[in-house]
CHARMM internal coordinates of N, CA and C (Angstrom, degrees):
IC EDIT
DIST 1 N 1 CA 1.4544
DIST 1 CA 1 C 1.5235
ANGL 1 N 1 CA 1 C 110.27
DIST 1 C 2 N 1.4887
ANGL 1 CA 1 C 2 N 116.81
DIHE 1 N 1 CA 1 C 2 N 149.91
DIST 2 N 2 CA 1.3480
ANGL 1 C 2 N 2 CA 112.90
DIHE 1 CA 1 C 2 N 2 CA -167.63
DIST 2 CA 2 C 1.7994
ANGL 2 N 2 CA 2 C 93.98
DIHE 1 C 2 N 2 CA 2 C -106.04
DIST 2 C 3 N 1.3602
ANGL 2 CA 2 C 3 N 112.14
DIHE 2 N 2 CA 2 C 3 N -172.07
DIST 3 N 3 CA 1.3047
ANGL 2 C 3 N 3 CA 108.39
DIHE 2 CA 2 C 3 N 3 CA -170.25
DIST 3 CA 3 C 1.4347
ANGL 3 N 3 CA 3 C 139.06
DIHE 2 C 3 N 3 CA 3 C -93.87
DIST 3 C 4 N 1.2195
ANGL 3 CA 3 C 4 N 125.63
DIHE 3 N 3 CA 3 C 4 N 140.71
DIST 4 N 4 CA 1.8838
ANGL 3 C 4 N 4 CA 115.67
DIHE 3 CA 3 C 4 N 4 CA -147.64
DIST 4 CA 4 C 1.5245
ANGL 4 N 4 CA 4 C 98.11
DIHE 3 C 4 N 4 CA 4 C -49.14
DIST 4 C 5 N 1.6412
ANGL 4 CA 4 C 5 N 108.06
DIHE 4 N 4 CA 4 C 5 N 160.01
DIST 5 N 5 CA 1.4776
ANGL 4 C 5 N 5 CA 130.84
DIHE 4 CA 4 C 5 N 5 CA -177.38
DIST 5 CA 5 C 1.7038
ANGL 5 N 5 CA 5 C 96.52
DIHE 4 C 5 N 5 CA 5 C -74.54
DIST 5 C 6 N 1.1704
ANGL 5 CA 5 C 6 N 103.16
DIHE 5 N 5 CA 5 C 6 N -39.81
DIST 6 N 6 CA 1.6890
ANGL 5 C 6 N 6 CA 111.17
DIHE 5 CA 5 C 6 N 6 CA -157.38
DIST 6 CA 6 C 1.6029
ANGL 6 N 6 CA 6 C 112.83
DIHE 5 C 6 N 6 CA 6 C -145.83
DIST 6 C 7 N 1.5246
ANGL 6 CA 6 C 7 N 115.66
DIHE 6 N 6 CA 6 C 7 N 159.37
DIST 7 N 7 CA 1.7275
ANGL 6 C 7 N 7 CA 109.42
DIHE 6 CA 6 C 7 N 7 CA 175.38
DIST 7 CA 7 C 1.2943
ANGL 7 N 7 CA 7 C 92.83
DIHE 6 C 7 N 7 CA 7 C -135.28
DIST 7 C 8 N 1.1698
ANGL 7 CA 7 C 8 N 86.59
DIHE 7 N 7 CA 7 C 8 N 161.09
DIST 8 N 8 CA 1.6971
ANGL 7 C 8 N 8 CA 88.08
DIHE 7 CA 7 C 8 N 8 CA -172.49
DIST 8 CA 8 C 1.4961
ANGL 8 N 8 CA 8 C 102.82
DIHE 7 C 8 N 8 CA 8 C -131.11
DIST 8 C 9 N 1.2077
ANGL 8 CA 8 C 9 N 103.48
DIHE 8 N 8 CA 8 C 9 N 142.83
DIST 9 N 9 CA 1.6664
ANGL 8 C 9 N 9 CA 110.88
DIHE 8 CA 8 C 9 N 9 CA -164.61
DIST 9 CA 9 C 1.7121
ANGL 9 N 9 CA 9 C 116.40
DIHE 8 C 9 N 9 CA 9 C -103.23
DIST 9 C 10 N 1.1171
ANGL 9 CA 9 C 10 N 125.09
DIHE 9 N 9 CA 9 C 10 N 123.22
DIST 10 N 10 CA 1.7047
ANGL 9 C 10 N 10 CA 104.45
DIHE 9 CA 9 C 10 N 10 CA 177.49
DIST 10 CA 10 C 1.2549
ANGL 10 N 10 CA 10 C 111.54
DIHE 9 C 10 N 10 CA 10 C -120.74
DIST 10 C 11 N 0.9177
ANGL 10 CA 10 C 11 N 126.10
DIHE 10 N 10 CA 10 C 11 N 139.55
DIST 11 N 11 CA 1.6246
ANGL 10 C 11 N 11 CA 120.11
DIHE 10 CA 10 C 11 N 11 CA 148.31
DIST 11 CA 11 C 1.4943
ANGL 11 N 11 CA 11 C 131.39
DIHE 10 C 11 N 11 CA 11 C -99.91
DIST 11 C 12 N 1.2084
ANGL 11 CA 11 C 12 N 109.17
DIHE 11 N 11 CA 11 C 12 N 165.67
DIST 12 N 12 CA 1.2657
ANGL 11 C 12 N 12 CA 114.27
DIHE 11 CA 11 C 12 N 12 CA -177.73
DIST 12 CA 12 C 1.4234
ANGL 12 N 12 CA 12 C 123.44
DIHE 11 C 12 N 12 CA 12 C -144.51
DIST 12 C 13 N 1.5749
ANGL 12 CA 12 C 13 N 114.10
DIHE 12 N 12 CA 12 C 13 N 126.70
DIST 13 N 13 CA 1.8077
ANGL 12 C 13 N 13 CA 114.55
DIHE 12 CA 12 C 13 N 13 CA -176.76
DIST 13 CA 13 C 1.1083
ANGL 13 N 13 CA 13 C 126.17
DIHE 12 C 13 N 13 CA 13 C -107.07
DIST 13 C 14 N 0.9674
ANGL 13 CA 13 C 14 N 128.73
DIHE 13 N 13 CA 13 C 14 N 122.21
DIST 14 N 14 CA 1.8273
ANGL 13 C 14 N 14 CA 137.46
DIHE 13 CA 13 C 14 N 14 CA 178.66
DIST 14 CA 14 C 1.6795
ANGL 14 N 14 CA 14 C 102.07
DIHE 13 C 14 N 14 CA 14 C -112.91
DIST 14 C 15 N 1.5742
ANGL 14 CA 14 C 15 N 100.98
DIHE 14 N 14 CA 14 C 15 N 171.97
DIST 15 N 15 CA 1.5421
ANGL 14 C 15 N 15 CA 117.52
DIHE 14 CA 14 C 15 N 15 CA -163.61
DIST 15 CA 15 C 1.7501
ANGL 15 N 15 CA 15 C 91.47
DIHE 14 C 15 N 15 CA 15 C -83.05
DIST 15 C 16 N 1.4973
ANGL 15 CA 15 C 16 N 110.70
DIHE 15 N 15 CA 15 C 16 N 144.34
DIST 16 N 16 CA 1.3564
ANGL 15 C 16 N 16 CA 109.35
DIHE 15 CA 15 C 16 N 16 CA -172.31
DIST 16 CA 16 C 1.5309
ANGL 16 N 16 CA 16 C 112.96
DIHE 15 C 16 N 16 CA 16 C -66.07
DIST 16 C 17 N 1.5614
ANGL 16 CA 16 C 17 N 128.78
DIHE 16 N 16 CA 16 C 17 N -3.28
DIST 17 N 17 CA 1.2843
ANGL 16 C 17 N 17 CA 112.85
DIHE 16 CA 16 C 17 N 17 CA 161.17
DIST 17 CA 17 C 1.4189
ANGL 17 N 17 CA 17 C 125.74
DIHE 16 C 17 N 17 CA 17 C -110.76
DIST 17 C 18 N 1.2598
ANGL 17 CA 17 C 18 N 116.96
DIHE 17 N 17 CA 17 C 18 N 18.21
DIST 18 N 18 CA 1.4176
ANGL 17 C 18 N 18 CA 145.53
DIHE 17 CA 17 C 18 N 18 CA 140.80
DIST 18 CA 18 C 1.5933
ANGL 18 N 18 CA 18 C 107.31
DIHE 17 C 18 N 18 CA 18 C -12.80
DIST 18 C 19 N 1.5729
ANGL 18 CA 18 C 19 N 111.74
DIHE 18 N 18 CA 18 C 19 N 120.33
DIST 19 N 19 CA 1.5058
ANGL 18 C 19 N 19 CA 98.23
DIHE 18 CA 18 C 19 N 19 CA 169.96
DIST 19 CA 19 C 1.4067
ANGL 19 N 19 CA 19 C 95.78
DIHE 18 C 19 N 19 CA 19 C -110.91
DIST 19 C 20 N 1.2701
ANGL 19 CA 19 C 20 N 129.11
DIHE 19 N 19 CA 19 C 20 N 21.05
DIST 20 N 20 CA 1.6104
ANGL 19 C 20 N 20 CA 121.79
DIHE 19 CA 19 C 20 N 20 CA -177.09
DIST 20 CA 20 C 1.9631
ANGL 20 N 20 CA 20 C 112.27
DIHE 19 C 20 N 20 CA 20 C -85.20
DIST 20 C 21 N 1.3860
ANGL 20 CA 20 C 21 N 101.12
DIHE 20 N 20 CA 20 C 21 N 115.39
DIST 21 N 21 CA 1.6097
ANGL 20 C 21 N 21 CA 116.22
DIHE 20 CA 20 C 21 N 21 CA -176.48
DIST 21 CA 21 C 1.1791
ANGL 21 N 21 CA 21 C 98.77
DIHE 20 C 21 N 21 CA 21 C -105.99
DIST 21 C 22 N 1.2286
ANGL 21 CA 21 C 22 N 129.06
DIHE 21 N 21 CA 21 C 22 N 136.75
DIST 22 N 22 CA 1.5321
ANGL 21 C 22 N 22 CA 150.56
DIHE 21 CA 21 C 22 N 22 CA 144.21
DIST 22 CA 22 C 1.2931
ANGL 22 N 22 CA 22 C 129.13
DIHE 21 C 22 N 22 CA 22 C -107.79
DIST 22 C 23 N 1.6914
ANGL 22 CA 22 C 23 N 96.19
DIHE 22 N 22 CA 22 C 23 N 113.28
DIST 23 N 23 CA 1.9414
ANGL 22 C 23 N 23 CA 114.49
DIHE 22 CA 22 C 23 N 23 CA -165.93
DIST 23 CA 23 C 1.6096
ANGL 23 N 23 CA 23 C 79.21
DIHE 22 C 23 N 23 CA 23 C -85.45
DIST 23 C 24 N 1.0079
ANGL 23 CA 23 C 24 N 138.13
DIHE 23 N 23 CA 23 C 24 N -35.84
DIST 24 N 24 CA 2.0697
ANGL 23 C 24 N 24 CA 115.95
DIHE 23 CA 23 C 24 N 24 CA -157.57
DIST 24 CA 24 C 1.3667
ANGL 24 N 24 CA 24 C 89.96
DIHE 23 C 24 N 24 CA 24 C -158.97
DIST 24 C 25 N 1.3271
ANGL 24 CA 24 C 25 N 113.05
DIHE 24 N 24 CA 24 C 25 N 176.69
DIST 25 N 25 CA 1.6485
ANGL 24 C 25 N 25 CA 136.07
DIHE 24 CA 24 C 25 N 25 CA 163.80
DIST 25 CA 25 C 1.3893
ANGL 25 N 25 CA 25 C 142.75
DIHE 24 C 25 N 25 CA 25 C -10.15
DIST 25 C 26 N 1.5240
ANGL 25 CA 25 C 26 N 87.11
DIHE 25 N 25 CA 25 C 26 N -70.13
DIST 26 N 26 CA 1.6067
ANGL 25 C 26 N 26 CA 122.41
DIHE 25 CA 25 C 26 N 26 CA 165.52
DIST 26 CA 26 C 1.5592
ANGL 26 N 26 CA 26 C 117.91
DIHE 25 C 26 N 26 CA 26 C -73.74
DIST 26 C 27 N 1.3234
ANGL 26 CA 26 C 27 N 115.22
DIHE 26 N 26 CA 26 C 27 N -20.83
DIST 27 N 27 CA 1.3648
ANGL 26 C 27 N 27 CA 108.49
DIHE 26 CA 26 C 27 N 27 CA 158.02
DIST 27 CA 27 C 1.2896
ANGL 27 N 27 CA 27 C 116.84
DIHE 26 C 27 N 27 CA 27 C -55.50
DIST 27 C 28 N 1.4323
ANGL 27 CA 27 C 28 N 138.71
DIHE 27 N 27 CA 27 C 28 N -42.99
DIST 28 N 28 CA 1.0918
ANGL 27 C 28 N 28 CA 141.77
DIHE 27 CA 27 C 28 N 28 CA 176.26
DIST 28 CA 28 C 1.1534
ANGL 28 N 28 CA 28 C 108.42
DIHE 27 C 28 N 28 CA 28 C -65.68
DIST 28 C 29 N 1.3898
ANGL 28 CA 28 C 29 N 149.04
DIHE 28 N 28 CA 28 C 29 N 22.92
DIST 29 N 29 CA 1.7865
ANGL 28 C 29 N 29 CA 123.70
DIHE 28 CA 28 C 29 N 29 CA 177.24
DIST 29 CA 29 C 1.5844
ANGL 29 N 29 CA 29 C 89.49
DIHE 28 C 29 N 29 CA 29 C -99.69
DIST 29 C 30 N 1.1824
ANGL 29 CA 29 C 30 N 131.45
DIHE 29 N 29 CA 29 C 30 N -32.11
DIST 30 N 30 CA 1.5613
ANGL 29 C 30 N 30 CA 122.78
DIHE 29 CA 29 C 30 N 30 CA -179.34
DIST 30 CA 30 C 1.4055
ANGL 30 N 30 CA 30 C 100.62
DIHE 29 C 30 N 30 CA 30 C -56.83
DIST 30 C 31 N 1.1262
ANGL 30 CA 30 C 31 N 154.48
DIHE 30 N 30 CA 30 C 31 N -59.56
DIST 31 N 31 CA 1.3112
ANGL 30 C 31 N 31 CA 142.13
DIHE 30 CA 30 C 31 N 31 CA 157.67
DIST 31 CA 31 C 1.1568
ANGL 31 N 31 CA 31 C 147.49
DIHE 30 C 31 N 31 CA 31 C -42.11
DIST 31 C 32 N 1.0068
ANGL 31 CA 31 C 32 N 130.19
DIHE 31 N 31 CA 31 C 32 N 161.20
DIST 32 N 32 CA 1.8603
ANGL 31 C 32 N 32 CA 141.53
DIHE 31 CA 31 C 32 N 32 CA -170.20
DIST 32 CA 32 C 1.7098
ANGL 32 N 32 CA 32 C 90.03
DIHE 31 C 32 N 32 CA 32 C -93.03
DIST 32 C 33 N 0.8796
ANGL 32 CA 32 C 33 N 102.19
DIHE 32 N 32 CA 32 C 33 N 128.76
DIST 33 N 33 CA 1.5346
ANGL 32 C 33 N 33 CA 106.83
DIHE 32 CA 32 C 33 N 33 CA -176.68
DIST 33 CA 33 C 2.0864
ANGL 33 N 33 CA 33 C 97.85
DIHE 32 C 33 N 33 CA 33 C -127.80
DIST 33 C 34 N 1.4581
ANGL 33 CA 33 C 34 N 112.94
DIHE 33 N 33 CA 33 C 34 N 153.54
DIST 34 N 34 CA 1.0294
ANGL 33 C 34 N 34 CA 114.71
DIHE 33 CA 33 C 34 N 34 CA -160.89
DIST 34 CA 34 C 1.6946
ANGL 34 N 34 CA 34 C 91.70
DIHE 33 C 34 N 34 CA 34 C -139.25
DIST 34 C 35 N 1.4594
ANGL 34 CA 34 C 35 N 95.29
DIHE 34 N 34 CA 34 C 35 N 130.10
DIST 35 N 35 CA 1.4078
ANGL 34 C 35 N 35 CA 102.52
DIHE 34 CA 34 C 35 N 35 CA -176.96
DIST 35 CA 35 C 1.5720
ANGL 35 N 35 CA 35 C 131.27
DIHE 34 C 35 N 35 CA 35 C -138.35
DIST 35 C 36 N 1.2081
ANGL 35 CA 35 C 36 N 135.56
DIHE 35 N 35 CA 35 C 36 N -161.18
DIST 36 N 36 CA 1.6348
ANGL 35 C 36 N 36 CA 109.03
DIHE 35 CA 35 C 36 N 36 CA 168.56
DIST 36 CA 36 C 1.9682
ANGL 36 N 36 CA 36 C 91.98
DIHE 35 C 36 N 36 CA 36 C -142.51
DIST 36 C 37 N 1.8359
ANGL 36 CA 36 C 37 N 77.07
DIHE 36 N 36 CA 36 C 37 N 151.06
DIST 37 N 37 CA 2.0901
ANGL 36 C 37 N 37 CA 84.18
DIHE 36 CA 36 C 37 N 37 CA -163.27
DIST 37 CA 37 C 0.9702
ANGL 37 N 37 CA 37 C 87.44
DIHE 36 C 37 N 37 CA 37 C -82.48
DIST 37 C 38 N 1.5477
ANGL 37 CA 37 C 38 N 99.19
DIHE 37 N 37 CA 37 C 38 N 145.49
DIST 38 N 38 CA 1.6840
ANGL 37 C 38 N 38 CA 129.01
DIHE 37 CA 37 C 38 N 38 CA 164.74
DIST 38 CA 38 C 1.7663
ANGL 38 N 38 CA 38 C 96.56
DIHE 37 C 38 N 38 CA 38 C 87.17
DIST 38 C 39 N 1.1203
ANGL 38 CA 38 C 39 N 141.03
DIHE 38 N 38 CA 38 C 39 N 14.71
DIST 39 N 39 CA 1.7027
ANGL 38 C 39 N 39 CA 152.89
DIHE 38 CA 38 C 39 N 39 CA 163.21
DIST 39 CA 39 C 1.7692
ANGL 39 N 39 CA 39 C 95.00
DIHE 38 C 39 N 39 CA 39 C -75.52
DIST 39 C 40 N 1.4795
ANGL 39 CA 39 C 40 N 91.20
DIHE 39 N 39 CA 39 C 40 N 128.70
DIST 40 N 40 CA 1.4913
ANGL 39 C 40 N 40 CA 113.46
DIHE 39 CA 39 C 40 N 40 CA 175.72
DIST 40 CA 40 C 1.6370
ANGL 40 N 40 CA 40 C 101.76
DIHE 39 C 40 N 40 CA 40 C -58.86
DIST 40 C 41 N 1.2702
ANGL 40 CA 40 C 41 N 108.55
DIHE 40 N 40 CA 40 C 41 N -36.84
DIST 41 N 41 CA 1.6705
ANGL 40 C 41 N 41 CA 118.64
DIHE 40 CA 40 C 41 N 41 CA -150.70
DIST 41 CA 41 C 1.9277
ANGL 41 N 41 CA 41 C 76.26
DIHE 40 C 41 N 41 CA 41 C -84.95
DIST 41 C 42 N 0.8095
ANGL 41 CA 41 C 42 N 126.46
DIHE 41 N 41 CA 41 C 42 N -48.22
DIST 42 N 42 CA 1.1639
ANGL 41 C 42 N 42 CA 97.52
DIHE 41 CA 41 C 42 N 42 CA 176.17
DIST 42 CA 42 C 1.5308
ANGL 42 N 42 CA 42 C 156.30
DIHE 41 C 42 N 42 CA 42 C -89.35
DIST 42 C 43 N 1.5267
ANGL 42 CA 42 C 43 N 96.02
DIHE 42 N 42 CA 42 C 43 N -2.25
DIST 43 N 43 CA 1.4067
ANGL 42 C 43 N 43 CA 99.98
DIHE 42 CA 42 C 43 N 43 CA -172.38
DIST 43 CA 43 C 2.2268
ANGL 43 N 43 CA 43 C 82.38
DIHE 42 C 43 N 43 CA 43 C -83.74
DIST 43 C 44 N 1.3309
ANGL 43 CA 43 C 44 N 118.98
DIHE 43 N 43 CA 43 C 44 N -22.17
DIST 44 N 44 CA 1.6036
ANGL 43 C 44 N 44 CA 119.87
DIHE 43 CA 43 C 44 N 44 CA 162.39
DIST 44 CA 44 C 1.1770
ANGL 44 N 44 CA 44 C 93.49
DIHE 43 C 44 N 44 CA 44 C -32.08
DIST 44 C 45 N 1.0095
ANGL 44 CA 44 C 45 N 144.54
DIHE 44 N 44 CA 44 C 45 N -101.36
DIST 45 N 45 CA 1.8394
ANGL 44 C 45 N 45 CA 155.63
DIHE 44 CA 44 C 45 N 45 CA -126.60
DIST 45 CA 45 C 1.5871
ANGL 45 N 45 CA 45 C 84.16
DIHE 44 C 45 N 45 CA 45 C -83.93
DIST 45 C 46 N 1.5125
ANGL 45 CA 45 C 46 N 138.64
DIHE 45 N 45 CA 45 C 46 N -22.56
DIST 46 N 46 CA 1.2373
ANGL 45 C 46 N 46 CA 129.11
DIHE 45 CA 45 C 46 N 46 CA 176.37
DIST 46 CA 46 C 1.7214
ANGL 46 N 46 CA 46 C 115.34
DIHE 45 C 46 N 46 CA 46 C -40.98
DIST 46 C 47 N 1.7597
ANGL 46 CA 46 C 47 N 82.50
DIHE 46 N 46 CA 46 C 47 N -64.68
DIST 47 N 47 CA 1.3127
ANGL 46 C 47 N 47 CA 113.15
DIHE 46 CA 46 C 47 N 47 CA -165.85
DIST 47 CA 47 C 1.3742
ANGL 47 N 47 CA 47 C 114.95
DIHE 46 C 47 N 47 CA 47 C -75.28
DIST 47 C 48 N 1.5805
ANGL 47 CA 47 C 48 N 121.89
DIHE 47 N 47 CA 47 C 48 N -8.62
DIST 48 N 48 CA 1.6202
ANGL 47 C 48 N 48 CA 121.36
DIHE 47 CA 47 C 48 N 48 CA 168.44
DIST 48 CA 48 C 1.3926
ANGL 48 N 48 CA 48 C 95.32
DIHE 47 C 48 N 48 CA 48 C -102.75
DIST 48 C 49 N 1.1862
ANGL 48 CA 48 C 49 N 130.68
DIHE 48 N 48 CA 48 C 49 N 38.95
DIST 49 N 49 CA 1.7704
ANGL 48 C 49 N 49 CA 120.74
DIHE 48 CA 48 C 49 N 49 CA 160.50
DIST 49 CA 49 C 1.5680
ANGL 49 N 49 CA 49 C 106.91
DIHE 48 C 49 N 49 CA 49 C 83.38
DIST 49 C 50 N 0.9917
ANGL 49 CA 49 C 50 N 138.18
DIHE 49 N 49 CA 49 C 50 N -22.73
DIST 50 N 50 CA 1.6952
ANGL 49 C 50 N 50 CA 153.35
DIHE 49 CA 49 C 50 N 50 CA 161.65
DIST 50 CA 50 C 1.8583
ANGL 50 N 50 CA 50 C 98.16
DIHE 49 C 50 N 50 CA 50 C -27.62
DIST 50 C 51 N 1.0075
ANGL 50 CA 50 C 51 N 125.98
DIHE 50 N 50 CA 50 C 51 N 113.42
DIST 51 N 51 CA 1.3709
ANGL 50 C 51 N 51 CA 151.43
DIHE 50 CA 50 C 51 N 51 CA 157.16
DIST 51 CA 51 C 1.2034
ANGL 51 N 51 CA 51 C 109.20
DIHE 50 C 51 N 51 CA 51 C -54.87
DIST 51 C 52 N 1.2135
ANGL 51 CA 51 C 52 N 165.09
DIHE 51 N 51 CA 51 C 52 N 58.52
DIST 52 N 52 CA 1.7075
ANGL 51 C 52 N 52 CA 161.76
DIHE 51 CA 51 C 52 N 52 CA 125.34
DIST 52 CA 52 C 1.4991
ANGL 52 N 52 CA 52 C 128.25
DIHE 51 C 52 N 52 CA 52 C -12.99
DIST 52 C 53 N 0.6814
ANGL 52 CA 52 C 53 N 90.49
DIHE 52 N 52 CA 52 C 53 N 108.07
DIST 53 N 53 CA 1.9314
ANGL 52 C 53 N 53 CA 97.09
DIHE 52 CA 52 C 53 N 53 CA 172.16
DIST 53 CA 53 C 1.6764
ANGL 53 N 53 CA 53 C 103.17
DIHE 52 C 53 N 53 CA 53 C -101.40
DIST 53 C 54 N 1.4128
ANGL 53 CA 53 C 54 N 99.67
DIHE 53 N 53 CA 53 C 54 N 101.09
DIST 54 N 54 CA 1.7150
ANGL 53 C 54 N 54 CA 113.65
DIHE 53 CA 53 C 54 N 54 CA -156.49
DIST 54 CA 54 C 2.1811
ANGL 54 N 54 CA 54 C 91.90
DIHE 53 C 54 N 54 CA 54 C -91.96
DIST 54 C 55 N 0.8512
ANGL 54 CA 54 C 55 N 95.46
DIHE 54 N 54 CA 54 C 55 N 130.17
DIST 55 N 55 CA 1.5265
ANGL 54 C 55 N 55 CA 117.34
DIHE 54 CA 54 C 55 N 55 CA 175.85
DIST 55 CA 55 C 1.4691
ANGL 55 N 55 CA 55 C 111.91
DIHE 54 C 55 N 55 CA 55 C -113.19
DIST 55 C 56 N 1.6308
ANGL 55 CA 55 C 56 N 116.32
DIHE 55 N 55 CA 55 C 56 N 148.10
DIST 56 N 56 CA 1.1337
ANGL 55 C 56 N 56 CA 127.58
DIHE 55 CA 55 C 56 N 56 CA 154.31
DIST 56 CA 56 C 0.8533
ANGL 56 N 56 CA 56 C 143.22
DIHE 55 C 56 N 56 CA 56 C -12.72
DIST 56 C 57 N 1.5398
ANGL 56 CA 56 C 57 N 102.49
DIHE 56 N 56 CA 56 C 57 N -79.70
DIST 57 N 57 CA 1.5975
ANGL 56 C 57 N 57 CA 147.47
DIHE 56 CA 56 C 57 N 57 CA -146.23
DIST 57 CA 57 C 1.5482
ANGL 57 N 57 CA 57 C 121.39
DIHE 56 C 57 N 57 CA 57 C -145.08
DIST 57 C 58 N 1.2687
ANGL 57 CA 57 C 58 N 135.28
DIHE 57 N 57 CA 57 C 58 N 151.95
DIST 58 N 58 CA 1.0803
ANGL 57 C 58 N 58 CA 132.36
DIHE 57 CA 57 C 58 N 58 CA -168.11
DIST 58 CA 58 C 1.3500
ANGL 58 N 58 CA 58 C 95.74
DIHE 57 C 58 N 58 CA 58 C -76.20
DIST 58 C 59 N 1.1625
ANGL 58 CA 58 C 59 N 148.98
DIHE 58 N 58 CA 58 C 59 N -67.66
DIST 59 N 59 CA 1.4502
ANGL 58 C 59 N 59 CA 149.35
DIHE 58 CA 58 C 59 N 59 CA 144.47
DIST 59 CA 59 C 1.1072
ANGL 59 N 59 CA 59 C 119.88
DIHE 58 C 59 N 59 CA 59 C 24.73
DIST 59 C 60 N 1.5366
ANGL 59 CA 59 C 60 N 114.30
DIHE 59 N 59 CA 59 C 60 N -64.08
DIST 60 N 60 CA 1.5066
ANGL 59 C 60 N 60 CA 135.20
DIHE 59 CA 59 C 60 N 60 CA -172.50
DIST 60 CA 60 C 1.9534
ANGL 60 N 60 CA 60 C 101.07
DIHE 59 C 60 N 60 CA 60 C -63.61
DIST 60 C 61 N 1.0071
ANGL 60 CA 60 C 61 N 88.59
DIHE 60 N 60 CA 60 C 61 N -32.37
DIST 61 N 61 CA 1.6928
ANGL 60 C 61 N 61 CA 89.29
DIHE 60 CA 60 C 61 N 61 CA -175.83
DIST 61 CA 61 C 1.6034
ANGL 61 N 61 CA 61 C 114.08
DIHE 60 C 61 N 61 CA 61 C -90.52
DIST 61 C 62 N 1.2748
ANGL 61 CA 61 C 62 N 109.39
DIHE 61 N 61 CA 61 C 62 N -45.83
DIST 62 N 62 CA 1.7514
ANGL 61 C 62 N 62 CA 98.79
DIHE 61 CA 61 C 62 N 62 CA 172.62
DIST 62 CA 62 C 1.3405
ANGL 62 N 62 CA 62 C 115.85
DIHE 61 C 62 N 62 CA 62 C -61.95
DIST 62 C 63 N 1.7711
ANGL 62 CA 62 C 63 N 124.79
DIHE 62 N 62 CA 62 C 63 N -36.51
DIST 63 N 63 CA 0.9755
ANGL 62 C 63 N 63 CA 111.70
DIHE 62 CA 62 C 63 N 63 CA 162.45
DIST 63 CA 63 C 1.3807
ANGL 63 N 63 CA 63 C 126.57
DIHE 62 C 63 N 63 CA 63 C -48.35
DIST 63 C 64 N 1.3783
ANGL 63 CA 63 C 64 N 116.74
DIHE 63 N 63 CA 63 C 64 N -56.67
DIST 64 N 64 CA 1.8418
ANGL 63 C 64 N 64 CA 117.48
DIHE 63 CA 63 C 64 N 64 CA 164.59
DIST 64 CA 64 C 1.9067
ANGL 64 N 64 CA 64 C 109.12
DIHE 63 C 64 N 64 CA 64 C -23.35
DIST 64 C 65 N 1.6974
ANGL 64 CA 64 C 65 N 85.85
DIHE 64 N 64 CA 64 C 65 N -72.87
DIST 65 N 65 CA 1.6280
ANGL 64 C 65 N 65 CA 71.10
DIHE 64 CA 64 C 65 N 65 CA 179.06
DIST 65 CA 65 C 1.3507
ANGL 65 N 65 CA 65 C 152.75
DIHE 64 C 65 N 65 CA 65 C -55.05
DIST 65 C 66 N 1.2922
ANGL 65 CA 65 C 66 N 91.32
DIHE 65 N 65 CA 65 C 66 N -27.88
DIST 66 N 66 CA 1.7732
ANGL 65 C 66 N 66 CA 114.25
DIHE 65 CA 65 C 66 N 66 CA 178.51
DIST 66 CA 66 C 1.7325
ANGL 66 N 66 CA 66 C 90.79
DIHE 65 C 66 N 66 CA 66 C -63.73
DIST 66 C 67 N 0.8947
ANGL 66 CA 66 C 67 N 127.99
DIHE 66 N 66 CA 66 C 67 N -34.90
DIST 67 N 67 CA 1.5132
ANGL 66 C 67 N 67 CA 122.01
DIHE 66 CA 66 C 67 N 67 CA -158.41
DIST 67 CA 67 C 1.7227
ANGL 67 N 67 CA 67 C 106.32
DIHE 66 C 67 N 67 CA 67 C -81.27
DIST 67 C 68 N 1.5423
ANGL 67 CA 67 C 68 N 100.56
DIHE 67 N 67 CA 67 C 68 N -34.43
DIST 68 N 68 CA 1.1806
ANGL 67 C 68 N 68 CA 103.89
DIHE 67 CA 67 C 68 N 68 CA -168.55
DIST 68 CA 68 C 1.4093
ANGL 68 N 68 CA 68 C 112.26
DIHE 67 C 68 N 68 CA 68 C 96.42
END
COOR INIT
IC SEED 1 N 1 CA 1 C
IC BUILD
């Protein structure tokens, strides 16, 4: 195989006293992950088995987090 066209970058936010670390991908399926519908970055984590709770709005998701 020759070498990928593209990389794709993600990030990810937790509450600042959060001890949850993610070395790769699949670290994330134990988690609730928060995303926005129709986001490239997410139908990504779609398609590696990643669970998404797809939101609106940026809003919709800090609220998620704040809640826990």
């Amino acid at each position: 195989m020759g070498r990928p066209h593209f990389q794709v970058r993600l990030g990810a936010f937790a509450k600042s006293d959060s001890p949850i670390q993610l070395a790769s991908i699949k670290d994330a399926r134990q988690y609730r992950i928060g995303g926005y519908k129709g986001d490239a970055k997410t139908q990504f984590l779609l398609d590696r088995g990643i669970e998404v709770q797809a939101a609106l709005r940026d809003a919709e998701n800090v609220r998620k987090l704040d809640k826990g």
